[in-house]
N, C-alpha and C positions, 0 to 999 in steps of 0.2 A: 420048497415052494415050486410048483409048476408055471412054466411058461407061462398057462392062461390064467393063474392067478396075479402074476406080475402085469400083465397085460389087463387084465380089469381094476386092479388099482393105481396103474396111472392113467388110464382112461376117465377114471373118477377124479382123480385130482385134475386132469384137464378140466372134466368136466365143471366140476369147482368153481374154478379158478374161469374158466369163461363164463359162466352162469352170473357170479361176482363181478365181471368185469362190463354185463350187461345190467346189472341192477345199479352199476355205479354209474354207467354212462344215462341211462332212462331218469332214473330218480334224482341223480345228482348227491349220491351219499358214498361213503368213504370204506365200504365194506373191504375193500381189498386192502388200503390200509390200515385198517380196523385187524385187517388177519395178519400182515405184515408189525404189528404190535406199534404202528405212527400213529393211530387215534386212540383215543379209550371209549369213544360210542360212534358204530357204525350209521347210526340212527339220521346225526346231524349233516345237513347239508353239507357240500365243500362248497369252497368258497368262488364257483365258476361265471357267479355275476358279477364277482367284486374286478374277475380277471378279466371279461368281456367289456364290464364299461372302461376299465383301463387300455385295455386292445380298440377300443369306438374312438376313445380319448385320443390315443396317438394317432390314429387315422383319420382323424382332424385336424390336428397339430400338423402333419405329412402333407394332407390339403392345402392347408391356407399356407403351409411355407411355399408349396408348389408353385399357388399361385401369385405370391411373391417376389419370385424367382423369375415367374411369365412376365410382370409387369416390369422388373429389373432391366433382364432380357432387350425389350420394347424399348426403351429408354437409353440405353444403351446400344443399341444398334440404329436409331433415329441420325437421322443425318444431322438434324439440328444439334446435337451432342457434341457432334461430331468438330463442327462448327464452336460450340462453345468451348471445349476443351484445348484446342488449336489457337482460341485468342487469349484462354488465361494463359499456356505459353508464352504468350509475347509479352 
């Protein structure tokens, strides 16, 4: 095998393997793993809605802990607090 033969067949396989990695990312289908032998049809969606509304989910749940944490915060630095915790002492 010559140089330029070696050189155009992994050119090809790059080129493959990027062209797969663009129809997986556009379409949302599983071709790279489909060639990797993890799926048996390249055809089927992956499942990147099911991961997105879970990633939406936690950064809600992140949210409203946040502002949990704001109102805690507030309440705890109020002077009146401050006051009341000083006389259950006594």
């Amino acid at each position: 095998m010559t140089t330029f033969t070696i050189t155009l067949i992994l050119l090809l396989i790059a080129a493959t393997y990027a062209t797969a990695h663009y129809i997986d990312t556009k379409f949302s289908m599983q071709v790279i793993n489909w060639m990797n032998g993890e799926s048996h049809s390249p055809f089927k969606p992956s499942n990147v809605d099911q991961k997105m509304s879970t990633n939406s989910r936690s950064k809600e749940d992140i949210h409203a802990l946040k502002e949990r944490i704001q109102v805690l915060e507030k309440i705890v630095t109020e002077p009146a607090y401050e006051l009341n915790k000083k006389l259950n002492q006594l």
